[in-house]
C-alpha angles and dihedrals in degrees: 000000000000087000104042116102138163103205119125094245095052104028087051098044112035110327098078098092086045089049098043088054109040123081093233135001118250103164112138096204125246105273084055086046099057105036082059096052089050091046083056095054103033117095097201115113106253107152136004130318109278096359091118091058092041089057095038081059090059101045088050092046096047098046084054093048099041088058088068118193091356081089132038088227090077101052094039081058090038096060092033096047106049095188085062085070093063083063116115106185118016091204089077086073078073091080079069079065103053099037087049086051096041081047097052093043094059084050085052095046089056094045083053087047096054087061101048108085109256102258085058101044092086097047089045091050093046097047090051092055091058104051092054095045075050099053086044100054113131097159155131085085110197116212117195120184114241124213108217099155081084101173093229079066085060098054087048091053089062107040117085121311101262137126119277139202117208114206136233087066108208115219144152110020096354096048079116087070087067082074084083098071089038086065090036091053084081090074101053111006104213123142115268139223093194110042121139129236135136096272122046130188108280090231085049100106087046083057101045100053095050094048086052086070084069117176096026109113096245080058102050087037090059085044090059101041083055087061086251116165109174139016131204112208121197096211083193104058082046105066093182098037106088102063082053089050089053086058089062094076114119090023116130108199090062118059123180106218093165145027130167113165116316092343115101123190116205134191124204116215124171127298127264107254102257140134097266102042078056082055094041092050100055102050117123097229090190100065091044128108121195118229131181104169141031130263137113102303096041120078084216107105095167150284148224144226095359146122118246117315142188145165147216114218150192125156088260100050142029120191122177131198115208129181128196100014125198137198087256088046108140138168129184121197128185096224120197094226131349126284139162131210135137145268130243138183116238104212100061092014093226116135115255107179142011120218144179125206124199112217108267126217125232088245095034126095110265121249111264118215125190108229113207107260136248098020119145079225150353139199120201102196099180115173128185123252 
């Protein structure tokens, strides 16, 4: 954090591995750096008595507390001193460092320009100025206009009262893209899946990735068991949802009430009594763990001749979801114990195949299953005894 930097100088030279790891960027630059340094070993008077050490005192106390629970220091104040509590990112006691470090250069600067002979003091001043405005330099900052009275924001204003998603669903490294629809709520105030803040619920990237399979029935399932009524989906931002959007036609738990451009406005309404809106809506959401490839945590061990797929699992239960299935349509899992259940299809609900899996081993060779062929979609819900 004391070495990241975005300035174009150091960004561009040796600072961008420090900046693209640490929470936040406290580097003073070198020509502070150095002008503190000097401040610290001259013995020239060059600032009350006792005001180095008093600044020495703060940069110390703001790099351990900066480190947060790294270090004891951190919880013992936590708990003495209550206001600490009210504290969201410790790294921020890092901005006692700097300043300690900015003060004491400018000390340092005075002690340099007590040596340099009087006709030279204001060029040398000047011209360290410069360098470190130059060192510092992040510009040139590009501002773009952003249009967030979309008129799809509008219709929902005036539809019913009811919770509402907004896809594309922003997480990971781009959860700060969600501040959009914070903006854009303004316009509408309805309660929101995806806002932005600096905390975020701790099942909220679960969440998110199941919702981004938007409109496949496990999606739309986890929307309604959140109480969501409406979802407002930005065609554009979502380059291969529109063709799943198209095989939503003649479903009746979605409904388009609006649609201006790329913007899209659904409603959710309940599900058609079949068999896998029975499965769907008794699944436990907070024991399940999304998974979209394989690999040693995922039950997932591959698949063949088949659109995209994901799953939802618990060591008790594995459900997959599967689009655009083929006669030659395969998927193999690694399951913790054995377990049996059934496959629907997810466009009618009906239940198309029964099927039993033997627990697999990590070294062992995966369980394949034959899928029914040419299905827009399929869900496996197996479940053990």
């Amino acid at each position: 954090m004391y070495l990241s930097s975005a300035t174009h100088v150091h960004y561009r030279t040796w600072g961008q591995p420090f900046f693209e790891r640490a929470p936040a960027s406290f580097f003073p630059g070198a020509v502070a750096a150095t002008l503190a340094v000097a401040a610290l070993v001259t013995r020239r008077r060059v600032a009350a008595t006792g005001a180095r050490a008093t600044l020495v005192a703060i940069g110390v106390i703001g790099v351990v507390m900066s480190l947060g629970t790294l270090t004891p220091i951190y919880a013992a104040v936590y708990h003495l001193v209550p206001p600490v509590q009210s504290l969201r990112a410790p790294d921020r006691f890092g901005m006692l460092a700097f300043f300690a470090i900015v003060a004491l250069a400018g000390f340092g600067l005075s002690a340099l320009l007590q040596r340099v002979s009087p006709t030279r003091r204001v060029a040398v001043g000047l011209g360290l100025l410069t360098l470190a405005t130059v060192e510092s330099y992040h510009g040139p900052i590009r501002y773009l206009p952003v249009e967030w009275q979309l008129p799809i924001y509008r219709v929902l204003a005036e539809v019913d009262s009811g919770p509402v998603v907004k896809l594309p669903i922003h997480r990971g490294a781009r959860f700060q893209r969600n501040a959009f629809y914070l903006l854009a709520s303004t316009v509408h105030w309805r309660p929101m899946v995806n806002g932005f803040g600096n905390s975020r619920p701790p099942d909220f990237e679960e969440t998110a990735a199941v919702i981004s399979r938007f409109p496949s029935l496990p999606a739309v399932a986890r929307l309604r068991a959140l109480g969501v009524q409406y979802v407002v989906v930005h065609t554009a931002s979502i380059p291969d949802i529109r063709g799943r959007l198209a095989q939503t036609t003649g479903r009746s738990d979605l409904a388009l009430i609006a649609q201006d451009g790329s913007d899209r406005l659904y409603r959710i309404n309940a599900p058609r009594d079949t068999p896998v809106a029975a499965a769907l809506g008794s699944l436990t959401w907070s024991e399940l763990t999304y998974v979209e490839q394989p690999g040693r945590r995922s039950y997932l061990a591959g698949w063949e001749d088949v659109g995209q797929v994901f799953g939802l699992q618990r060591p008790e239960q594995m459900l997959v979801h599967v689009e655009e299935t083929t006669s030659e349509s395969t998927l193999t899992l690694r399951l913790p114990t054995a377990m049996r259940g059934r496959i629907y299809d997810a466009t009618t609900g009906v239940v198309v195949g029964e099927v039993t899996v033997e627990a697999g081993d990590i070294t062992g060779p995966p369980v394949p299953i034959a899928l029914p062929p040419n299905r827009q979609a399929v869900i496996l819900d197996l479940r053990a005894d």
